[in-house]
N, C-alpha and C positions, 0 to 999 in steps of 0.2 A: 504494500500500500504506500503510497504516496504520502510525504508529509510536509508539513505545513514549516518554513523555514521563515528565521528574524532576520529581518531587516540591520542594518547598525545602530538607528535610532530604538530597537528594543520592540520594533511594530513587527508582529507577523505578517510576512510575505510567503504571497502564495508562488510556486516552482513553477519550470515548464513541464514538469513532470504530474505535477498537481492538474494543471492545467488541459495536459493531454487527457488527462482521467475523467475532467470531466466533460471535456466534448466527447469522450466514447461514451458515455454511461449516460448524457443527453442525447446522444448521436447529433450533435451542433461541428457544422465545418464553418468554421471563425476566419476571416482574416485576419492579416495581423494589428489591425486599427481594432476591429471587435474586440478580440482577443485580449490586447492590451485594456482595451478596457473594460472587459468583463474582471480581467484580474484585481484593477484597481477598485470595482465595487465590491466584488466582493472581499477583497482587505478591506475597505469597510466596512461590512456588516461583521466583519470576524473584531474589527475592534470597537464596535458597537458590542456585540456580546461579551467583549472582555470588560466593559464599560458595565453593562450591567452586572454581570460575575464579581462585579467588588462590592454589590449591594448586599449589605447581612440581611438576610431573609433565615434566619435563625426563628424566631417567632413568629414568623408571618403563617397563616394556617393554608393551605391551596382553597383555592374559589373556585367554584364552579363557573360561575358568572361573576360580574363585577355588580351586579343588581343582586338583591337578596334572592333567594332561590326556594321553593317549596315544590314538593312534589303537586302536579297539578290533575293527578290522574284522579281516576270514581271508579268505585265498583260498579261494573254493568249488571244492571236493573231494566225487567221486563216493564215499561211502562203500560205497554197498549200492543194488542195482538196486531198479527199481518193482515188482519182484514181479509184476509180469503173467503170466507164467510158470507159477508156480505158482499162480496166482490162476486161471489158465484150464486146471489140468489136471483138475480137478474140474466141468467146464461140460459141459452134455449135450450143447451143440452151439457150436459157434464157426468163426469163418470170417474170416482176416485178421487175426488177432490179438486179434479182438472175441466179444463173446458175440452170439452168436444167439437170437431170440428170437420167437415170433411175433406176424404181424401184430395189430396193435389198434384201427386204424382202422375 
C-alpha cells in the first residue's frame, strides 16, 4: 500500500505512488494539470482532518443527528378493515371473496 509522505514544513504530502492508487481504484486518467491538482486538494482535506484530530472529543457522546432524536416508529394497529365486504356487495357476480368476471381469453 501506498503511503502518505511529509512535506518539510511537517504537512502530509501525498506520492506519485499514492497518486497512481488512486486513479486505479477510481479508474480517473488525470492529466498532469488535474492531477496536480487533485493532489493538492486532497493535502487539504488530509490537513483538515488533522485539524480536527487535535479536537478532545474525550467526553463528547456520538449523535445520531445534530437535532434531538426519538424513535418515531408505532406499533401497527388494525384501525379499519379492507372493505372487501362492502366493496363486493355491489358485484353482479362473485365467488370466494372475488369478483367474477368473464372469460377474455
Amino acid at each position: 500500500m501506498s503511503e502518505i509522505m511529509m512535506d518539510d514544513n511537517g504537512e502530509k504530502k501525498i506520492d506519485d505512488k499514492t497518486m497512481d492508487n488512486v486513479e486505479i481504484l477510481a479508474k480517473l486518467a488525470l492529466t498532469g494539470e488535474e492531477r496536480y491538482k487533485a493532489m493538492a486538494e486532497m493535502e487539504k482535506i488530509l490537513s483538515y482532518v488533522d485539524k480536527l484530530n487535535e479536537l478532545d472529543t474525550k467526553d463528547v457522546e456520538p449523535l445520531v443527528h445534530v437535532m434531538p432524536h426519538t424513535n418515531v416508529f408505532r406499533e401497527d394497529e388494525i384501525e379499519n378493515d379492507d372493505g372487501a365486504e362492502a366493496t363486493l356487495s355491489n358485484a353482479p357476480k362473485k365467488k370466494e371473496n372475488q369478483f367474477m368476471v368473464p372469460k377474455t381469453v
